[in-house]
N, CA, C and O of each residue as an XYZ file, in Angstrom:
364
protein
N    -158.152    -22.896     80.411
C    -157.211    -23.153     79.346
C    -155.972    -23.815     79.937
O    -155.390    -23.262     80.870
N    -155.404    -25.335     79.283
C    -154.132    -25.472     79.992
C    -153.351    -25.100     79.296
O    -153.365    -24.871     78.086
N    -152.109    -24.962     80.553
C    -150.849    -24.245     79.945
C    -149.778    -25.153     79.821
O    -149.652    -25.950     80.751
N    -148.802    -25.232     78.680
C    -147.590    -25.947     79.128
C    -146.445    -25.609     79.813
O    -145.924    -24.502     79.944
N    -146.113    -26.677     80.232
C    -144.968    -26.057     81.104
C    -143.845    -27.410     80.923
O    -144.143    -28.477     80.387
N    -142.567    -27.080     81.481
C    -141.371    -28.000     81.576
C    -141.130    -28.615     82.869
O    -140.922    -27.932     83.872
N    -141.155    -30.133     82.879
C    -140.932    -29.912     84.126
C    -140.041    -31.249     84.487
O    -140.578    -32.322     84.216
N    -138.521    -31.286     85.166
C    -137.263    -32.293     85.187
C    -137.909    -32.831     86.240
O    -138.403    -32.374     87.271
N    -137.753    -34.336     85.566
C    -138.231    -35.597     86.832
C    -136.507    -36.459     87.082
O    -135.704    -36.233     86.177
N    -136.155    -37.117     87.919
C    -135.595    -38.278     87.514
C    -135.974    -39.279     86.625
O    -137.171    -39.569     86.628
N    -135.063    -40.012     85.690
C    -135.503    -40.482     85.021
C    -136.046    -42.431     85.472
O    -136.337    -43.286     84.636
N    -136.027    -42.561     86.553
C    -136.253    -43.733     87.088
C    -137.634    -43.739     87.276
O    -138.373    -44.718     87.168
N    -138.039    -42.242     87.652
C    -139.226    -41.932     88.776
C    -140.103    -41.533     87.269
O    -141.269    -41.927     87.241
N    -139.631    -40.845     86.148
C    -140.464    -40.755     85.164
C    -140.609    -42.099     84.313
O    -141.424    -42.118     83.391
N    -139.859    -43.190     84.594
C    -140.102    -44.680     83.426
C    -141.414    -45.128     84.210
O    -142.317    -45.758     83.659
N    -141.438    -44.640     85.911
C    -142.602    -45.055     86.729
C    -143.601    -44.500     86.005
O    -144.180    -45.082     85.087
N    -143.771    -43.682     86.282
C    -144.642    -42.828     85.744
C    -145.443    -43.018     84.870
O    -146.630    -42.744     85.044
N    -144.877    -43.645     83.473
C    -144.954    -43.639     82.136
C    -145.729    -44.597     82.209
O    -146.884    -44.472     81.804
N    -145.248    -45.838     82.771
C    -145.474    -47.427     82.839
C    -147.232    -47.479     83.748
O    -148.308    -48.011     83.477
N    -146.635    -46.474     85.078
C    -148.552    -46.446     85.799
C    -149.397    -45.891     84.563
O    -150.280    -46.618     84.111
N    -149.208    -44.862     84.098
C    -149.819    -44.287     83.424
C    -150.740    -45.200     81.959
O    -151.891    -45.112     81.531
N    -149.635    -45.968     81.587
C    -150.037    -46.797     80.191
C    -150.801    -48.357     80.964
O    -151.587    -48.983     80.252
N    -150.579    -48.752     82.040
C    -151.042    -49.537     82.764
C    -152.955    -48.938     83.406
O    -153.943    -49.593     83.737
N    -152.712    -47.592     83.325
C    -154.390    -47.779     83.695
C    -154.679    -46.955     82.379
O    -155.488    -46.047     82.569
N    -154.306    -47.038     81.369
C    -154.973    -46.634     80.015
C    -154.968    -44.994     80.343
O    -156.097    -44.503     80.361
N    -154.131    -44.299     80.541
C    -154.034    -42.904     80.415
C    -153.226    -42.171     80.047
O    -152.281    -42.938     79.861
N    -152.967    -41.426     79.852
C    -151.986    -40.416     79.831
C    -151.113    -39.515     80.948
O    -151.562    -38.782     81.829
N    -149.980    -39.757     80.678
C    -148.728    -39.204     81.384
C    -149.242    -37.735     82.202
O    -149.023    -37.625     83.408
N    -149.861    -36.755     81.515
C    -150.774    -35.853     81.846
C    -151.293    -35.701     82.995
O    -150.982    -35.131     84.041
N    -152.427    -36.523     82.487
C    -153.444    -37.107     83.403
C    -152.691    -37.320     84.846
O    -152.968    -36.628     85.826
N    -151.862    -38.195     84.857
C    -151.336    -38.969     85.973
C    -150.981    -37.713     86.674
O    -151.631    -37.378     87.664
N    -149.919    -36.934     86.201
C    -149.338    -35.856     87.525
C    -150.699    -34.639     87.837
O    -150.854    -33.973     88.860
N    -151.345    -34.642     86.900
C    -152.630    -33.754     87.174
C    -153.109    -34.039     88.354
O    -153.387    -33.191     89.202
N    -153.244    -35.310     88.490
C    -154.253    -35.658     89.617
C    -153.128    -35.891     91.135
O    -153.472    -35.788     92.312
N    -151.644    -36.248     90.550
C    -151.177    -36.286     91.550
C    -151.032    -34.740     92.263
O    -151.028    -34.477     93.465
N    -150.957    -34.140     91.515
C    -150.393    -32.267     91.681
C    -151.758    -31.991     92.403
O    -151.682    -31.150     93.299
N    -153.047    -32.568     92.168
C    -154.203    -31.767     92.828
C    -153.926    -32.627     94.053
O    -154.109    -31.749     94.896
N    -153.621    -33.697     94.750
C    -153.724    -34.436     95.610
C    -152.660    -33.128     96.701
O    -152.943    -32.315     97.580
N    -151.771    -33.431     96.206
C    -150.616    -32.409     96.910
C    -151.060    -30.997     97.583
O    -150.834    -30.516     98.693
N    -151.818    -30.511     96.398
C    -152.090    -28.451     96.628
C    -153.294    -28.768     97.027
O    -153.762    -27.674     97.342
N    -154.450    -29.906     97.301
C    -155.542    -30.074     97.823
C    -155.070    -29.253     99.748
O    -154.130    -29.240    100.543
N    -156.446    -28.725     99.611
C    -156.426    -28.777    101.428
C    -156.387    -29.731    101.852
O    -156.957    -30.544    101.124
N    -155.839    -30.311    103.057
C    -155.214    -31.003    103.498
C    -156.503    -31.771    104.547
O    -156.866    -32.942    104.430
N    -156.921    -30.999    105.328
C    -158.636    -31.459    105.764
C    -159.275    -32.173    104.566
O    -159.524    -33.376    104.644
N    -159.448    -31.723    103.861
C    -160.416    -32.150    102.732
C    -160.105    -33.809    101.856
O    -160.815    -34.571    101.199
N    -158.519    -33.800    102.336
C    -157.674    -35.208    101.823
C    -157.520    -35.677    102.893
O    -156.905    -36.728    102.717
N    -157.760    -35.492    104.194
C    -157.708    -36.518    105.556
C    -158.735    -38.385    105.562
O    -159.767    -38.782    105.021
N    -157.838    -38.925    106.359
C    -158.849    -40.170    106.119
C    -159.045    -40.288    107.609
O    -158.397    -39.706    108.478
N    -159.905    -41.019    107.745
C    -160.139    -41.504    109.258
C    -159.131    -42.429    109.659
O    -158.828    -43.404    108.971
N    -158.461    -42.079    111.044
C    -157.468    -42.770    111.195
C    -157.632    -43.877    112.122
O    -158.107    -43.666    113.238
N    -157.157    -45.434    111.627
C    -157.052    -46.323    111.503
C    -156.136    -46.860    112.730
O    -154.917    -46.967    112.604
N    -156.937    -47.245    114.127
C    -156.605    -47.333    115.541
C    -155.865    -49.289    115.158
O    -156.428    -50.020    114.344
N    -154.738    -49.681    115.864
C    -154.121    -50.903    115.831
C    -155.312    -51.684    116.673
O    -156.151    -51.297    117.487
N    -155.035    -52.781    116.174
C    -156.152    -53.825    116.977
C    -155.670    -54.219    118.107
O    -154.554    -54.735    118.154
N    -156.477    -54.031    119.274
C    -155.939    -54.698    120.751
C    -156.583    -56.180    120.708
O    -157.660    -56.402    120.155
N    -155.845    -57.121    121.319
C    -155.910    -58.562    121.726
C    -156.922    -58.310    122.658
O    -157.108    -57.356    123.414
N    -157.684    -59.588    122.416
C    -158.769    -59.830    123.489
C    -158.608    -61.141    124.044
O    -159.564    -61.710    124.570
N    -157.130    -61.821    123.945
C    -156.777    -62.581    124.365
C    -156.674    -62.845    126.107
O    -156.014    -62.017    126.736
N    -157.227    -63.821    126.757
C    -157.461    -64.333    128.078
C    -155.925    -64.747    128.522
O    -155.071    -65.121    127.717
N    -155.777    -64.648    129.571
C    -154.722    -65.791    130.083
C    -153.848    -64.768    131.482
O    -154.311    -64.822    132.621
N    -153.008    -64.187    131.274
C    -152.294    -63.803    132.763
C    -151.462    -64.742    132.976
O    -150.985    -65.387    132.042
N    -151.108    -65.003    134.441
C    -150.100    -65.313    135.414
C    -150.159    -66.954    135.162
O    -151.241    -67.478    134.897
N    -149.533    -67.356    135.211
C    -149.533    -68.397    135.297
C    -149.924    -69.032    136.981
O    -149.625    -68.190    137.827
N    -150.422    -70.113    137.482
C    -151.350    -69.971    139.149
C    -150.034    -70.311    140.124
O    -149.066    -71.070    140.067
N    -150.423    -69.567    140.811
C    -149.121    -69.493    141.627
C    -147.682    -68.629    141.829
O    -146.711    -68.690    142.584
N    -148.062    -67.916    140.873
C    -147.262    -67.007    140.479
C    -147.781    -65.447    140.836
O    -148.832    -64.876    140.546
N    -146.575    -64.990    141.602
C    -147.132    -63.320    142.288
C    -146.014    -62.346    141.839
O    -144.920    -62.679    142.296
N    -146.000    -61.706    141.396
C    -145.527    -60.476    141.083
C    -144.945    -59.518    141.846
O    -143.956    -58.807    141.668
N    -145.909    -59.646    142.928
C    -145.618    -58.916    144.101
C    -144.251    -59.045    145.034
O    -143.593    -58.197    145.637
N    -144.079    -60.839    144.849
C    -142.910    -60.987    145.600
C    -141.850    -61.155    144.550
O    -141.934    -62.225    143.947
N    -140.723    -60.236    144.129
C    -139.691    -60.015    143.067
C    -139.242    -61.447    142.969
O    -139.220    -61.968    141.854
N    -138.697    -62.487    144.581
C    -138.074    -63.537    144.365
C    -138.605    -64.362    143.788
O    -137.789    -65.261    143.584
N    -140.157    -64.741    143.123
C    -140.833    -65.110    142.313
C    -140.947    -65.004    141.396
O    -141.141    -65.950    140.632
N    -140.877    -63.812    141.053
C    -140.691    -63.742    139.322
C    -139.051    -63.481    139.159
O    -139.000    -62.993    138.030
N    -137.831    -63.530    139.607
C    -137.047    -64.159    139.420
C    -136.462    -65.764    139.012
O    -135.710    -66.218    138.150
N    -137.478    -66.475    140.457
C    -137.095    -67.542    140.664
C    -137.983    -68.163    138.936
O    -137.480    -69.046    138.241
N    -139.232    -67.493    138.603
C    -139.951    -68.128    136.887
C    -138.634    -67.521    135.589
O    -138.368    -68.212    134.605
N    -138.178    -66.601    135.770
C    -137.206    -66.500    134.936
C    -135.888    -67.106    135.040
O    -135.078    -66.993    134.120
N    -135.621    -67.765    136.145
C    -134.497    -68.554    135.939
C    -134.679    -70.032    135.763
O    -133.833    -70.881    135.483
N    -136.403    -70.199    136.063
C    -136.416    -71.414    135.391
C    -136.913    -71.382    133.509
O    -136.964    -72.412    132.837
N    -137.122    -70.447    133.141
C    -137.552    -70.390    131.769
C    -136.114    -70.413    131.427
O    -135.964    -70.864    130.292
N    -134.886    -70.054    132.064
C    -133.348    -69.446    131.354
C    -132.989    -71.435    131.259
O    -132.745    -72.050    130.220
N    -133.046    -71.838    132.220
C    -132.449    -73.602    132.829
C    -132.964    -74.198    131.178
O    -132.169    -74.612    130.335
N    -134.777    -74.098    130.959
C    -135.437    -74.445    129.826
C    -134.772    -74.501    129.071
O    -134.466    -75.579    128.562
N    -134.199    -73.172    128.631
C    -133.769    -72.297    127.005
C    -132.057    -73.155    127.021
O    -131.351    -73.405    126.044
N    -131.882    -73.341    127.955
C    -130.480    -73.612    128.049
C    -130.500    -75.444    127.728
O    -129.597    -76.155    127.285
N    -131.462    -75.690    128.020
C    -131.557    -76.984    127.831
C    -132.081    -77.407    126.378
O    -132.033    -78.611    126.124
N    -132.433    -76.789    125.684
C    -132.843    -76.714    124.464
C    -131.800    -76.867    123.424
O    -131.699    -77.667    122.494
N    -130.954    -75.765    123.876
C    -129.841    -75.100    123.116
C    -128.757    -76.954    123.469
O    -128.099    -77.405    122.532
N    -128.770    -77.346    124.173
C    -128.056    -78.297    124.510
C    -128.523    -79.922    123.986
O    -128.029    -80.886    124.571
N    -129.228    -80.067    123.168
C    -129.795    -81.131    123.057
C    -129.373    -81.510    121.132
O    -129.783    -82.542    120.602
């Protein structure tokens, strides 16, 4: 048997409401019914499989000639990428 009850929404969040509701042909009812079971549902039972970010399988690395190993090298590639950027900005 349902029961009625009272229940204060904002009124921004209830014009939502109203509008989803008449938009999929239902009733105002309806709508928090199913939202209210979503909520008090067990929580296992509403889990989705979770959805891992895509890793790049993109090729490429170091550019040849270029070592890592020796710091004054990958200094000496970042101060020529800075000379680049600076020359850009200047044109």
């Amino acid at each position: 048997m349902a029961e009625r009850t009272t229940v204060r929404l904002p009124e921004e969040l209830l014009r939502r409401a109203k509008r989803k509701a008449a938009a999929e042909g239902r009733t105002l009812t309806s709508l928090i019914e199913d939202g209210l079971r979503l909520v008090v549902a067990d929580k296992k039972a509403g889990e989705k499989k979770r959805i891992m970010p895509r890793v790049s399988s993109a090729t490429g690395g170091l550019l040849p000639g270029v070592d890592l190993t020796k710091f004054s090298n990958y200094q000496e590639m970042e101060d020529l990428e800075y000379i680049e950027r600076l020359k850009q900005g200047f044109k």
